[in-house]
N, C-alpha and C positions, 0 to 999 in steps of 0.2 A: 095770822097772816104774816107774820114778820119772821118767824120760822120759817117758812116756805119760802122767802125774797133773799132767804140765809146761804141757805143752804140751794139753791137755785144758782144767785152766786160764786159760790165756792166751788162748785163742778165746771161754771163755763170759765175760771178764772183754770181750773187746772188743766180743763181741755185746751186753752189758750198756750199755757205753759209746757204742754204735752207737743203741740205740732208743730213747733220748732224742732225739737226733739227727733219727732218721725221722720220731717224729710231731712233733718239730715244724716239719718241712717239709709234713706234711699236714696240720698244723691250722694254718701261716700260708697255704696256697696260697690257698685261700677270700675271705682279708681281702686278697690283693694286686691281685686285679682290682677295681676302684670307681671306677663311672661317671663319669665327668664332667659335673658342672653344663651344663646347656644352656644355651648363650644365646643370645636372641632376635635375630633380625638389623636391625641398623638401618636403618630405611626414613627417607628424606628426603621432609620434610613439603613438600604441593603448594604451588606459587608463590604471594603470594597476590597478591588481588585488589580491595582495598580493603573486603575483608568478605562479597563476594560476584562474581558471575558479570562479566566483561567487558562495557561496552553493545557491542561489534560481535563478541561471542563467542555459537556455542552450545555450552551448557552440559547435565550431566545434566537438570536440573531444566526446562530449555527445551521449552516445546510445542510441538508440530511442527503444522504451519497453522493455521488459523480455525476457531471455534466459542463456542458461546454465550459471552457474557458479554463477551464481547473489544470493546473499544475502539478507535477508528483515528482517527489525523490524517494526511492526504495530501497534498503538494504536489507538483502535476503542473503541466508544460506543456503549454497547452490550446492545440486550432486550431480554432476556430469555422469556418464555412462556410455561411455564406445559400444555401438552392438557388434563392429566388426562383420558385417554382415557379407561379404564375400573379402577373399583376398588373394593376392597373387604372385610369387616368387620367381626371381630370375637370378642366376650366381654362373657368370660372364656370361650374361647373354642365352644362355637356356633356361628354358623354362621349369621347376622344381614341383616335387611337392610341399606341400607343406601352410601353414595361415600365420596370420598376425595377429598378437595380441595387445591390446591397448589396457592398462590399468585402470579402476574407478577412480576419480577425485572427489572429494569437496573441498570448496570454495565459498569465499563471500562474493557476493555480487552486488554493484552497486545500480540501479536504474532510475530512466530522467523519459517524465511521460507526461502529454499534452492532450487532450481533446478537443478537437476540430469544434465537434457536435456536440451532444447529449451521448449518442452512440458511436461515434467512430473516434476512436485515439491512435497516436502514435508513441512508441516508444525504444529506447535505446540505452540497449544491455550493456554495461563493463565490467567483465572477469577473467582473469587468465589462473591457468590450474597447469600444474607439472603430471605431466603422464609419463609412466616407464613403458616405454615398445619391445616386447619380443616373438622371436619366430618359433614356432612347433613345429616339428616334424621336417626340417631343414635336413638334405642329404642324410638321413635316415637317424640325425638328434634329436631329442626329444623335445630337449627347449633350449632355446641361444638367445642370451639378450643381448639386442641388437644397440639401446642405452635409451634416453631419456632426454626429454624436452616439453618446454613450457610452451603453451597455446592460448593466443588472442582473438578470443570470436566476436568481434562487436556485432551483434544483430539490430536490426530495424526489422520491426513489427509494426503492422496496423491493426488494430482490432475492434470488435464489432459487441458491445455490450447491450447486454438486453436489457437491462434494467435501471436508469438511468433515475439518479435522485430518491434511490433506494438503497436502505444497508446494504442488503445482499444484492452483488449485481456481478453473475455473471458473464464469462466472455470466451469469443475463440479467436483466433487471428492466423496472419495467413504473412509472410515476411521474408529476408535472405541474409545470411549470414556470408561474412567473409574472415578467413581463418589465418592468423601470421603465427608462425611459431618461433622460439627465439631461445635462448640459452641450449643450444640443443649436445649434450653432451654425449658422448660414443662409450658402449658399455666395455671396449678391448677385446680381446680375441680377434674374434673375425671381421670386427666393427670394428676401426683405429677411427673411422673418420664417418661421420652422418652427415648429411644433410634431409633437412624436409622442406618439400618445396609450399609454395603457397595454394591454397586450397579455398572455395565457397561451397554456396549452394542454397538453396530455397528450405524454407522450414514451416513449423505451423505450433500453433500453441491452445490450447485452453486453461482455463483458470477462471477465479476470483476475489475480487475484493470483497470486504467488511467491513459496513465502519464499526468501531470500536468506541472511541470517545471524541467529541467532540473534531477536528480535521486531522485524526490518526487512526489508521485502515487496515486492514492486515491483508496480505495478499497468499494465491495460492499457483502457484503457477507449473505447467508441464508442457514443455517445448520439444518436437520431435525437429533434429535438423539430418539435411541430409549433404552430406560431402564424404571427399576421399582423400586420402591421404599419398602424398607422394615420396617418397625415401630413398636415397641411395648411403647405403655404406661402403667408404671406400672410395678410390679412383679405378676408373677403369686402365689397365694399364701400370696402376702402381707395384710397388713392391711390398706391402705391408699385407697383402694376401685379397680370395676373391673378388670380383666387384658384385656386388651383390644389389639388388631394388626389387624393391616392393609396391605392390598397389593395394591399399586397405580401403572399404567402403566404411566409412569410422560411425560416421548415421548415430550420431549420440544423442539419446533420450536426455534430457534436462529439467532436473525437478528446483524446485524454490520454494520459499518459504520465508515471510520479513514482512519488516513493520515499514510503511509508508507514511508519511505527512502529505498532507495537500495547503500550497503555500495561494 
């Protein structure tokens, strides 16, 4: 019996010793898993840009084509073209055979354009181009040049764009030009003395913009104007020879081509 009270003992004495043991394996297991602080991952701040957008960048914030309120400066290379499309000869006062010829130019052009709208703009052409003037078939010569002079067409144009707040956005327009000529120099001979008088007339255009990169557009433009030319060489009555005047329908095609900013 005293074996048995032994050893009886000994096992509740280790169970004893034992359940200390257990809970406190199960009341630290709880507190040994603990999240880990998150942390945020670092992002590298964008290039910068002197405080904002690139001028040959587009950017979030960039508007994607034309529409009200927009501004434009354009400089284009222009090709003027006289079609000369009727002309008329008088050498004192009688009537002649014979036509006028006007030389091609090119030209820079500089232009300054507003939109009212989304679709209607206005704008306003500056270029002046040196043309040389001569007669064919003048009292039975073949060619007389009669000399040369510079021309000032400021046109105002309104136009009507289809495509508004798009790259591609074309346009026609419908406008009037008025013509001063100036440096007008006399080619000799039968010309000692030119004058050209002032001249306008109603015109029409189409074309397009593109944007390009961010608020720089390329334009495309072909303007048909129509006016005539007034000329006399000489005095009537003078001694330096004929008086001579001409009436040219000058109706010059005008092509462009240039790079725009929108401010």
């Amino acid at each position: 019996m005293k074996p048995t009270r032994s050893l009886a003992f000994r096992m509740t004495a280790s169970l004893a010793m034992l359940a200390p043991v257990a809970g406190y394996a199960q009341s630290a297991t709880p507190s040994t898993y603990v999240n880990a602080p998150v942390v945020a991952p670092v992002v590298a701040a964008p290039p910068s840009h002197g405080g904002g957008c690139g001028l040959f960048e587009t950017c979030a914030g960039t508007r994607i084509g034309l529409g009200k309120g927009d501004f434009l400066i354009r400089l284009s290379a222009l090709g003027v073209m006289p079609e000369d499309r009727d002309s008329k000869l008088w050498i004192n006062g009688a009537a002649v055979s014979g036509r006028v010829k006007t030389t091609r130019q090119v030209t820079p052009e500089l232009t300054f354009e507003y939109f009212f709208t989304d679709n209607l703009s206005v704008d306003l052409i500056a270029a002046s181009s040196r043309h040389e003037v001569a007669a064919d078939g003048v009292g039975g010569a073949a060619h007389v040049d009669v000399g040369s002079a510079w021309v000032l067409p400021p046109t105002v144009t309104f136009a009507w764009h289809f495509r508004p707040h798009k790259r591609f956005n074309p346009y026609v327009g419908v406008g009037g030009t008025m013509a001063w000529f100036h440096n007008v120099s006399p080619a000799g001979g039968l010309a000692q003395k030119l004058n050209v008088g002032f001249t306008g007339g109603p015109s029409v255009n189409a074309g397009f913009d593109y944007q390009l990169v961010g608020n720089w557009f390329f334009n495309f433009d072909v303007k048909q104007m129509f006016m005539r030319m007034h000329a006399w060489a000489n005095d009537r009555g003078g001694v330096n020879g004929p008086f001579i005047k001409a009436h040219d329908s000058l109706d010059p095609t005008v092509v462009g081509a240039g790079i725009e900013y929108r401010f």
